[in-house]
MIBA-270678 format. One record per residue (C-alpha): x, y, z. Coordinates in nm, 4 decimals, decimal comma. Example, Ala and Ser with C-alpha at 12.3 -4.5 7.8 and 13.67 -1.06 7.14 Angstrom:
2
(atom (1,2300; -0,4500; 0,7800)),
(atom (1,3670; -0,1060; 0,7140)),
//
This chain:
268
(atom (10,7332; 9,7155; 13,3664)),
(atom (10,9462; 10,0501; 13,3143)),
(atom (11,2088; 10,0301; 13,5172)),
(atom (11,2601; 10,3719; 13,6639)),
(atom (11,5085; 10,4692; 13,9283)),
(atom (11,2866; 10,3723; 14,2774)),
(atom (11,1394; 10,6485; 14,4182)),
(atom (11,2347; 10,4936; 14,7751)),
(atom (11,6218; 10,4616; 14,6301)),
(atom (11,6251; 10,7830; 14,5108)),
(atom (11,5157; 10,9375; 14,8453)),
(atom (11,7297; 10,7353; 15,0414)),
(atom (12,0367; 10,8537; 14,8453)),
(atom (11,9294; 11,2349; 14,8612)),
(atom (11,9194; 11,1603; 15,2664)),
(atom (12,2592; 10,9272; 15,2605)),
(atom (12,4063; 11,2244; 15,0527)),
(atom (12,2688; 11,5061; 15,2901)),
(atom (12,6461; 11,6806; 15,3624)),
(atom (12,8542; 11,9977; 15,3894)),
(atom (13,1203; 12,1702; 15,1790)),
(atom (13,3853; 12,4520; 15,2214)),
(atom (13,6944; 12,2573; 15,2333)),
(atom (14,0244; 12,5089; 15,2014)),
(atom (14,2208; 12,2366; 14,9950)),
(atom (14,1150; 11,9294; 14,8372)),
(atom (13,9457; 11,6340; 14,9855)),
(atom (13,8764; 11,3028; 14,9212)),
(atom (13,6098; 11,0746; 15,0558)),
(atom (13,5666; 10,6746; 15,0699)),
(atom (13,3123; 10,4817; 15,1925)),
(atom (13,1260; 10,1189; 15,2236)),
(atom (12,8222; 10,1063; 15,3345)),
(atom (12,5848; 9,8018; 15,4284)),
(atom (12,2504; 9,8053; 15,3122)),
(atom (11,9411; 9,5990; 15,5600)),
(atom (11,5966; 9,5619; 15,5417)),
(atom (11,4200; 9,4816; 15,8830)),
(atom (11,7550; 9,3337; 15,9813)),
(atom (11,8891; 9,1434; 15,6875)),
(atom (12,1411; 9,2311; 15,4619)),
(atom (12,0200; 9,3053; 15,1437)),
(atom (12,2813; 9,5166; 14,9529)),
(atom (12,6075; 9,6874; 14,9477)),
(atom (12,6801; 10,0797; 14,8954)),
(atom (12,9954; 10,2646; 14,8068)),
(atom (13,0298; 10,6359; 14,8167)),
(atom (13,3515; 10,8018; 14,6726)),
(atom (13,3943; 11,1889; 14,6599)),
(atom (13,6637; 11,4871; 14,5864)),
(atom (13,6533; 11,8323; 14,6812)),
(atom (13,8703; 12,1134; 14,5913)),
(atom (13,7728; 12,5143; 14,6822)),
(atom (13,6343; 12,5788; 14,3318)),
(atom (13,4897; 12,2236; 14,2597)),
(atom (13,3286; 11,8709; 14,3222)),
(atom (13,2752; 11,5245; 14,1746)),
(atom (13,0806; 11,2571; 14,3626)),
(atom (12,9927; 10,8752; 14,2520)),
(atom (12,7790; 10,6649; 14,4316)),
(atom (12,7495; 10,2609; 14,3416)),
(atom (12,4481; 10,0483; 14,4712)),
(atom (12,3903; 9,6618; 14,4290)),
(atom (12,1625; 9,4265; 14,5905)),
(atom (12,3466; 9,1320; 14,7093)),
(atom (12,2131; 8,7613; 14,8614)),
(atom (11,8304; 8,6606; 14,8514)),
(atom (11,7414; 9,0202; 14,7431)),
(atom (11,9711; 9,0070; 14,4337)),
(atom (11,8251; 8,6566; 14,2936)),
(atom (11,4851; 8,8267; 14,3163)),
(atom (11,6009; 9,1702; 14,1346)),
(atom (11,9311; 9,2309; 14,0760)),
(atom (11,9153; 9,5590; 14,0867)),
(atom (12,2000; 9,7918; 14,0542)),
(atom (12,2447; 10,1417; 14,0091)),
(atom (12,5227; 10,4504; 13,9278)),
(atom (12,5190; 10,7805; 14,0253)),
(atom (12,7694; 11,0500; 13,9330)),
(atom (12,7370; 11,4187; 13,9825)),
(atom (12,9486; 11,7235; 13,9542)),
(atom (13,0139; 12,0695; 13,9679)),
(atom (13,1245; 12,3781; 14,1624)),
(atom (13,0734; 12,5468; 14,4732)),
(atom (13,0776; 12,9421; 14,5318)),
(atom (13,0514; 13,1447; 14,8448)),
(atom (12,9102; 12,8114; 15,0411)),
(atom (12,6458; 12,7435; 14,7569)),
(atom (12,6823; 12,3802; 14,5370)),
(atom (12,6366; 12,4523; 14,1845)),
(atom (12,5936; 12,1180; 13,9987)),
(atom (12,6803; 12,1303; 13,6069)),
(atom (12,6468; 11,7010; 13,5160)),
(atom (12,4173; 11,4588; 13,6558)),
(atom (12,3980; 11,1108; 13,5582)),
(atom (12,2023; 10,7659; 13,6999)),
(atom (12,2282; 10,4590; 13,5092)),
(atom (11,9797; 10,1206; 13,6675)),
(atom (11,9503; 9,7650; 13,5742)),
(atom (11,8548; 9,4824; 13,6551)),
(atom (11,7974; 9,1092; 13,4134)),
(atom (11,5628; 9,2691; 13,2183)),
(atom (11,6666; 9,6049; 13,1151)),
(atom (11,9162; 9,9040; 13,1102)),
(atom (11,7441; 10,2392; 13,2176)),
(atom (12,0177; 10,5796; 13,2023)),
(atom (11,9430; 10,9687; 13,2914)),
(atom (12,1601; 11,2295; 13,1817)),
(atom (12,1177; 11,5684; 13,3039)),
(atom (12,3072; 11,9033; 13,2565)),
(atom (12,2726; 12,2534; 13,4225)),
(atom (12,3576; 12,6079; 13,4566)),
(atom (12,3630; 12,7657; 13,7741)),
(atom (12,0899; 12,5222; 13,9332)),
(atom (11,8761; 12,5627; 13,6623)),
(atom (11,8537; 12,2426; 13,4503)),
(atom (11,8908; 12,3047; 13,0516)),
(atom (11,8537; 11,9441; 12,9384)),
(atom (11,7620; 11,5958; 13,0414)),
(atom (11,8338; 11,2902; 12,8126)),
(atom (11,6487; 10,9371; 12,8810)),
(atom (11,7700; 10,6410; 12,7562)),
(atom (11,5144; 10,4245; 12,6113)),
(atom (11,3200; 10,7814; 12,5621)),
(atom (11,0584; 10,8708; 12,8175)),
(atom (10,8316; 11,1366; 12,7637)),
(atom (10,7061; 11,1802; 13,1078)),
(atom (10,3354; 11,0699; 13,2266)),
(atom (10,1173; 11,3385; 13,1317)),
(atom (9,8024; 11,1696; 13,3720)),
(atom (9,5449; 11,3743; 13,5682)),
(atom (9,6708; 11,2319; 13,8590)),
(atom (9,9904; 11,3584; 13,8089)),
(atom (10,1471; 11,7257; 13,9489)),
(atom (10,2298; 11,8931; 13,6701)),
(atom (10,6439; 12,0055; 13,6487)),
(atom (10,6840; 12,3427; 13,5431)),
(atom (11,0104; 12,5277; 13,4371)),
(atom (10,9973; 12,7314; 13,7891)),
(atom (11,0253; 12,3458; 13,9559)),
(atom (11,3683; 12,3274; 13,7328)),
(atom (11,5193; 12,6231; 13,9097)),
(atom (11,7388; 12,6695; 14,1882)),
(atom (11,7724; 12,3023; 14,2382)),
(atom (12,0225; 12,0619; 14,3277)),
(atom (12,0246; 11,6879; 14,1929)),
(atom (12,0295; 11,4022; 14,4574)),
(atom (12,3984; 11,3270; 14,4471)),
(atom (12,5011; 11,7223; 14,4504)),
(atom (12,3382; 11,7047; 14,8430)),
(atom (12,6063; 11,4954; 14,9114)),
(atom (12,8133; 11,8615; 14,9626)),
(atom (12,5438; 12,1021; 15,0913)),
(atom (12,7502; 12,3917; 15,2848)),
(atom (12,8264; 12,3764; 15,6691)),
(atom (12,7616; 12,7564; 15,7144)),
(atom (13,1358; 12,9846; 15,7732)),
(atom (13,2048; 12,9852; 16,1207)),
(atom (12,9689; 12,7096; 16,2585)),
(atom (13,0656; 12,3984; 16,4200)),
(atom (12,9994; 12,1010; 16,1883)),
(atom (12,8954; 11,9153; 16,4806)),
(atom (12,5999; 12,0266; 16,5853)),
(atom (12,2443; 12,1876; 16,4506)),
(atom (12,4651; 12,3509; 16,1327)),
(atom (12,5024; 12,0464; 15,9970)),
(atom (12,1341; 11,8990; 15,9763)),
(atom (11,9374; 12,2089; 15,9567)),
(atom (11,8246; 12,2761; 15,6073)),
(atom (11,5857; 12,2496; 15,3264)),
(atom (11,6956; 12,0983; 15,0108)),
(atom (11,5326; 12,1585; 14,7275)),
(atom (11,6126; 11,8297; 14,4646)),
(atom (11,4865; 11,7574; 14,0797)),
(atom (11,5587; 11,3588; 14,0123)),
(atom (11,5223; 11,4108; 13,6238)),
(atom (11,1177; 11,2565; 13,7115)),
(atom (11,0278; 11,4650; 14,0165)),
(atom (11,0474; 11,7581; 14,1571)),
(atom (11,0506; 11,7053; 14,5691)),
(atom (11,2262; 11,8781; 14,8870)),
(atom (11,4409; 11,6799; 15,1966)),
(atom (11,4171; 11,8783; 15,4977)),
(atom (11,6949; 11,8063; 15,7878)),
(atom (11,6359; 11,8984; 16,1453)),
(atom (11,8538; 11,8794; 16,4199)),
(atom (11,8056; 11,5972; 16,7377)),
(atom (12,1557; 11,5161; 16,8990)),
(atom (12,5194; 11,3921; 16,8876)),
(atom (12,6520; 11,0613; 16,9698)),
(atom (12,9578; 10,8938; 16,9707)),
(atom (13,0379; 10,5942; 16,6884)),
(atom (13,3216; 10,3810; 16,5327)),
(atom (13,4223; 10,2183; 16,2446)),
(atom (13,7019; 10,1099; 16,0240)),
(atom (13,8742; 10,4549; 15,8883)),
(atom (13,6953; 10,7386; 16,1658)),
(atom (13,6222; 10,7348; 16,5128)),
(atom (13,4329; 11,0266; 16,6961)),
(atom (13,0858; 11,1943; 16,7157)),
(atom (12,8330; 11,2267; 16,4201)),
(atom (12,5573; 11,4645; 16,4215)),
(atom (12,1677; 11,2901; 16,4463)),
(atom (11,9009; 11,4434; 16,1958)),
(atom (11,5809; 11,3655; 16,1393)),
(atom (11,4738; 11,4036; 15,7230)),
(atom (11,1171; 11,4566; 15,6114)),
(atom (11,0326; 11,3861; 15,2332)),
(atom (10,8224; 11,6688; 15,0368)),
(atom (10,6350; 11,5802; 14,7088)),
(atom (10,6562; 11,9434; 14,5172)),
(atom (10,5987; 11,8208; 14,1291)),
(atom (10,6090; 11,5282; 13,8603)),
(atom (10,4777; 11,2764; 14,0942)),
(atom (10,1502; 11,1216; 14,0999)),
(atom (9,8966; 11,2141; 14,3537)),
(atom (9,7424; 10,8740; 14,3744)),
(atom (10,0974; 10,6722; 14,4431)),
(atom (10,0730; 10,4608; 14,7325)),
(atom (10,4994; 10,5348; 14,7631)),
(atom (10,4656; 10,8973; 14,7494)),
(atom (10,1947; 10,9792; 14,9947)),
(atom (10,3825; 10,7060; 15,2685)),
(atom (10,6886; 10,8918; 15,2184)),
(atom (10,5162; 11,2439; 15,2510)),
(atom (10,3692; 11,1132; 15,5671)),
(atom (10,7026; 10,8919; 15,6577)),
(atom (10,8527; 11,0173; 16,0038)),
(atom (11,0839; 10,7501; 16,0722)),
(atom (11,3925; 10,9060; 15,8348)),
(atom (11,6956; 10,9398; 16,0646)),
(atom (12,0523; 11,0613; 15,9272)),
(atom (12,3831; 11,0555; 16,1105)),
(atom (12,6444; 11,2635; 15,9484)),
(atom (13,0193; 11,2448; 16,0152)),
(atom (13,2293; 11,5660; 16,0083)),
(atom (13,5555; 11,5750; 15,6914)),
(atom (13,8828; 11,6436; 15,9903)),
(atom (14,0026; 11,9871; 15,8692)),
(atom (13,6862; 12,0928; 15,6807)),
(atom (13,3571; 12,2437; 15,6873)),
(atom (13,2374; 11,9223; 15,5650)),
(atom (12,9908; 11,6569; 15,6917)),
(atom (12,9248; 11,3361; 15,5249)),
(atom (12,6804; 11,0092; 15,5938)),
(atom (12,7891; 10,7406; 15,8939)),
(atom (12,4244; 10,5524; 15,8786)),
(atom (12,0529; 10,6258; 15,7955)),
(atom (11,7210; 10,4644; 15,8651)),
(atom (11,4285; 10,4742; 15,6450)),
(atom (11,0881; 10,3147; 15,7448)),
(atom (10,9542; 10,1887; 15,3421)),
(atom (10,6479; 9,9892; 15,2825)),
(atom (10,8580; 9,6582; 15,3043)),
(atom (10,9991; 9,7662; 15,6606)),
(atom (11,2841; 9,9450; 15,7962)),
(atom (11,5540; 10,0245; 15,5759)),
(atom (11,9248; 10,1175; 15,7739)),
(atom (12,2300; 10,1792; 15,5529)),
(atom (12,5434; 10,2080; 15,7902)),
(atom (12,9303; 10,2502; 15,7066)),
(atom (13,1294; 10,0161; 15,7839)),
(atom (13,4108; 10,1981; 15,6147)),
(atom (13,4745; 10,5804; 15,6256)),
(atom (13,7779; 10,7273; 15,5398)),
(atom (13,9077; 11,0706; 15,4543)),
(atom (14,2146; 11,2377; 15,3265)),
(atom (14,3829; 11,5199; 15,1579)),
//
């Protein structure tokens, strides 16, 4: 069996990642996360980012650990960069690697001004050309973002980053395989703690939007497409426009998924 990055994984990173940029000097981000599934722990997560006023790297690590890692062992990398101008993220690399006993699957990815100019697949993939399958076009490889690159979506100039600025948007992501959308939308504050931050994080609900590449007929896609149980809590960066991930919940066809920091830390 191929062993392509989950479309689950993938969606659940693009909603983890959903945060802000703007920062007025460089800034540095480090987190551990905890990864359940209908209670039990089932992995480990570890976010690390920089931001400067011109530019941005983020790398995200994910590994199963306990019960769930004898039965797969998966793991995954992600590592995007770029820049950011006037508020907008302009991603330039993109890379995934995923493994588990069996096999080694990596993505590479490169771009110009949000338009992608190259993917490389290693072993080679040519893409499933079914009937059942949306059709990508070049339009569906424009003005896009990859998953990881949503980890620095702009808190608009002015606005407080607690708040409805930092959930409401439409983000428009191409995975390498598929071309989808993540839509945020405001629903409250509340007050958390953990090791490294202290203070309020901003509740959003996400909604998952098949646009291209995917299969019509996937049991996955249509349950995410129809999945309203998505829930993101993002943290605001202390003297930034910046908001990054505290927890989210994801109902999945094996049961509610929650991945919550138990480490968040910031600094210049």
């Amino acid at each position: 069996m191929k062993l392509l990055i989950p479309r689950a994984c993938v969606a659940l990173a693009v909603v983890l990642a959903a945060a802000g940029s703007g920062a007025a000097r460089a800034e540095t981000m480090h987190a551990n996360y905890r990864v359940s599934l209908i209670g039990l722990p089932i992995g480990v997560a570890v976010a690390n980012s920089s931001i400067d006023t011109k530019s941005y790297k983020v790398d995200l690590n994910v590994r199963l650990t306990g019960i769930a890692a004898l039965v797969s062992n998966l793991k995954m990398a992600l590592a995007s960069s770029g820049s950011h101008e006037e508020g907008a993220i302009v991603p330039f690399a993109y890379a995934t690697t995923a493994s588990n006993a069996r096999e080694t699957r990596t993505l590479r990815m490169a771009l110009n001004a949000g338009t992608v100019r190259q993917v490389q697949y290693s072993p080679y993939w040519d893409g499933d050309k079914g009937p059942e399958r949306v059709p990508l076009t070049e339009r569906d490889k424009r003005d896009i973002v990859d998953p990881l690159s949503a980890f620095i979506l702009p808190v608009p100039q002015g606005a407080n980053p607690v708040g409805p600025a930092a959930c409401d948007r439409r983000v428009p992501v191409f995975d390498g395989y598929t071309r989808f959308d993540v839509t945020l939308s405001y629903v409250g504050v509340k007050e958390v703690s953990t090791a490294g931050y202290s203070g309020p994080v901003t509740i959003c609900s996400a909604r998952y939007i098949p646009v291209a590449g995917h299969k019509t007929t996937a049991r996955t896609t249509k349950f995410m497409a129809e999945n309203r149980e998505m829930e993101v809590w993002l943290a605001p960066v202390p003297n930034s426009r910046v908001v990054v991930p505290y927890r989210v919940s994801l109902m999945t066809l094996a049961g509610t998924a929650v991945i919550e920091a138990s480490e968040l830390r910031f600094a210049p």
